[in-house]
C-alpha positions in Angstrom: -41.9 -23.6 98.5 -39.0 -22.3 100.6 -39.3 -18.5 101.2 -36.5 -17.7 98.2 -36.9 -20.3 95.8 -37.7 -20.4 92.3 -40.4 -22.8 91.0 -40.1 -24.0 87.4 -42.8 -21.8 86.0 -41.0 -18.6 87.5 -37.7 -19.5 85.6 -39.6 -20.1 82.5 -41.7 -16.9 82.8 -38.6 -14.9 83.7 -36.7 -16.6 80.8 -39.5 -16.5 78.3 -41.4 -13.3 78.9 -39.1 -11.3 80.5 -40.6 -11.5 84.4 -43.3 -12.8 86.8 -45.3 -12.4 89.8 -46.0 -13.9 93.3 -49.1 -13.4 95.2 -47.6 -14.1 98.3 -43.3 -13.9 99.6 -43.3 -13.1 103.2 -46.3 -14.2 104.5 -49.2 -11.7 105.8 -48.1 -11.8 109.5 -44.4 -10.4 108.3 -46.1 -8.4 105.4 -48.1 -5.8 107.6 -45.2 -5.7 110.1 -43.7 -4.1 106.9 -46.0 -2.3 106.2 -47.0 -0.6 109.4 -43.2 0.4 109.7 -43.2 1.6 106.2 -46.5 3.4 106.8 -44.8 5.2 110.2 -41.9 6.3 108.2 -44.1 7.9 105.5 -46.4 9.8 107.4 -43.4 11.1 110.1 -42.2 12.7 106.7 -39.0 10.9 106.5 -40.2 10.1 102.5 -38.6 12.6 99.9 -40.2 13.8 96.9 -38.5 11.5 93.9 -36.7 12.8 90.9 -36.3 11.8 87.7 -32.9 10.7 85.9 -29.7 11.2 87.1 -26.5 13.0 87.4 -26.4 16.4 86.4 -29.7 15.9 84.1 -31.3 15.2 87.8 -34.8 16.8 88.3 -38.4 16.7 89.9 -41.3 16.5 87.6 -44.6 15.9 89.6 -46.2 14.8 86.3 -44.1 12.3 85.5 -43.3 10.6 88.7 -45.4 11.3 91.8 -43.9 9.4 94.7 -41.6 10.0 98.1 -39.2 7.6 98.8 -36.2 6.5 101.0 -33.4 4.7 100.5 -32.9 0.8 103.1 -29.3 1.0 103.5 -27.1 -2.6 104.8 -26.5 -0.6 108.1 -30.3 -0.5 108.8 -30.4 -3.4 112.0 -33.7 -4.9 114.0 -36.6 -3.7 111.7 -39.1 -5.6 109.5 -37.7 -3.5 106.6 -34.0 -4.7 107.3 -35.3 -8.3 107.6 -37.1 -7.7 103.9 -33.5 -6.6 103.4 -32.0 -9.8 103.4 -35.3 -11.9 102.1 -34.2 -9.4 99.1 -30.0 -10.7 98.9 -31.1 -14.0 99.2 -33.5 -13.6 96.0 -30.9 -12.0 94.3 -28.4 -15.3 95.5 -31.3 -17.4 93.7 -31.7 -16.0 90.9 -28.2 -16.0 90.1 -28.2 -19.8 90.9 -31.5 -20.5 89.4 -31.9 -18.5 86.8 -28.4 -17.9 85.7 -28.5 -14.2 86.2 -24.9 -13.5 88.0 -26.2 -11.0 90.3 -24.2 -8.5 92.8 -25.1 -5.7 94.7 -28.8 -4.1 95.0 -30.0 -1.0 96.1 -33.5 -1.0 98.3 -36.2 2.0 98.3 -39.3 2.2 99.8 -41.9 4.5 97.7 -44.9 5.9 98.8 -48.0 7.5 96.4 -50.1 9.9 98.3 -53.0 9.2 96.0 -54.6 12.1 93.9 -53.7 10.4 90.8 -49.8 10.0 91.4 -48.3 8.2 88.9 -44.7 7.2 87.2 -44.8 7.3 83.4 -43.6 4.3 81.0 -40.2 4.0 81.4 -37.3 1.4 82.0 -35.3 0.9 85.2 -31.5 0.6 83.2 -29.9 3.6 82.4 -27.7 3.7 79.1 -24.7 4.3 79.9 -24.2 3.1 83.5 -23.3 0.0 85.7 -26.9 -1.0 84.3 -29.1 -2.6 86.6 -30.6 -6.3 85.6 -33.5 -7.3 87.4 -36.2 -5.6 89.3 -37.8 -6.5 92.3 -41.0 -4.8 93.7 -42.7 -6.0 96.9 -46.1 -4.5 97.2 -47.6 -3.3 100.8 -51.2 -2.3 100.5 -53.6 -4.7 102.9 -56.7 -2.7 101.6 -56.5 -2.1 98.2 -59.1 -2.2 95.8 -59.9 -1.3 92.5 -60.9 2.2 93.2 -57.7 3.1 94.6 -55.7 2.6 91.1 -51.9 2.4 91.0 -51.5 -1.0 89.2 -47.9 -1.9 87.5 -48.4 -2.1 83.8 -45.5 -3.9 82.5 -45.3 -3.8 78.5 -43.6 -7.5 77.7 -43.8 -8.4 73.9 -47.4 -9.7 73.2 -49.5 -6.3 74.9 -49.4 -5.1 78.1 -50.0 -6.8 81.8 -51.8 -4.7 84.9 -50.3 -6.1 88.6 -52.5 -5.0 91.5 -50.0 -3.4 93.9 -51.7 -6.1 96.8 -50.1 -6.9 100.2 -46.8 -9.3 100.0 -47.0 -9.8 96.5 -43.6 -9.6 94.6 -42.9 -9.0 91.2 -39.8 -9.5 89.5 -38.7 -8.1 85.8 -35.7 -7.7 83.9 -34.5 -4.5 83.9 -33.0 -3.8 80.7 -36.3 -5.6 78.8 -39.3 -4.4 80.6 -40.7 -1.4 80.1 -43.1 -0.4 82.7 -45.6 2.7 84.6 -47.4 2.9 88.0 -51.0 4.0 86.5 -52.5 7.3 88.7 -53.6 6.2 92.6 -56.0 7.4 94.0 -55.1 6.2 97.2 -52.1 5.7 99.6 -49.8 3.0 98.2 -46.3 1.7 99.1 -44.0 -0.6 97.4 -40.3 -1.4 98.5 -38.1 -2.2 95.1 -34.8 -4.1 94.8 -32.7 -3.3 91.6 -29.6 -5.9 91.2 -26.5 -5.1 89.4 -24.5 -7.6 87.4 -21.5 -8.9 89.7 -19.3 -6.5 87.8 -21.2 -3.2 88.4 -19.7 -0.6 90.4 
């Protein structure tokens, strides 16, 4: 399967159930050159505590969500990130093909949970209100997890919840605006870069 293309079942699942998972999109070799760049940025501090909402109603609330983050802008040139960067636009290019979706612009952030039971609360990624985004696309970067370290993605999809281990290069896509989701508590270091896609007519 080419590096961007959607197989049947994914188109179904996304369809059907409202998303779906990949164990592998890069490749390990590009996966921890991802990560050890990813890693370097978050412990040279460059990672920002994240907040919750937006606007004015903008705030920090270490119960809720516990993670740092930064923002992968289109001017970032050379890095593994910036070439996850464009693995990303070309997703979103297939989905809208694909999957029908009529996808624009995304915005990419790279979070990092220190462990000591950080967490993210249930929550959904579209904002009422706003340009809303549509799909959601997390790429995981943890080459040693196990079990004891914690952090899976529950997604809430009609029928009962699903866990994801946050594993190394595994992507999981969702539709915004139907999937409810939380990071469960981590007890150890994990880092995730996540596209959100905007319908073609967002802002």
């Amino acid at each position: 399967m080419a590096l961007t293309s959607l197989g049947d079942e994914e188109i179904q699942s996304l369809g059907e159930r409202g998303w779906f998972t990949r164990a592998s999109f890069l490749g390990e070799a590009d996966a921890r050159a991802v990560h050890a760049e990813a890693k370097a940025r978050a412990e040279a501090g460059l990672l920002r505590p994240a907040g919750i909402r937006r606007g004015a109603d903008h705030t920090l609330d270490r119960d809720t969500r516990g993670d740092f983050i930064s923002w992968v802008t289109p001017e970032e040139q050379g890095s593994a990130i910036a070439r996850l960067r464009e693995a990303f636009a070309a997703l979103g290019e297939t989905l809208s093909a694909e999957a029908y979706l009529g996808l624009g612009r995304f915005d990419l952030q790279l979070a990092w949970y220190p462990g000591e039971g950080a967490r993210y609360a249930r929550h959904f990624d579209a904002f009422p209100g706003q340009s809303n985004r549509r799909v959601t696309a997390i790429y995981y970067l943890n080459p040693d997890w196990v079990p004891a370290h914690g952090g899976l993605l529950r997604l809430y999809p009609e029928g009962g919840a699903v866990d994801v281990a946050p594993t190394l290069d595994r992507l999981v896509v969702f539709l915004s605006e139907r999937i409810e989701h939380e990071v469960l508590p981590a007890q150890g270091s994990r880092l995730a870069l996540t596209a959100w896609y905007y319908g073609r007519g967002a802002g």
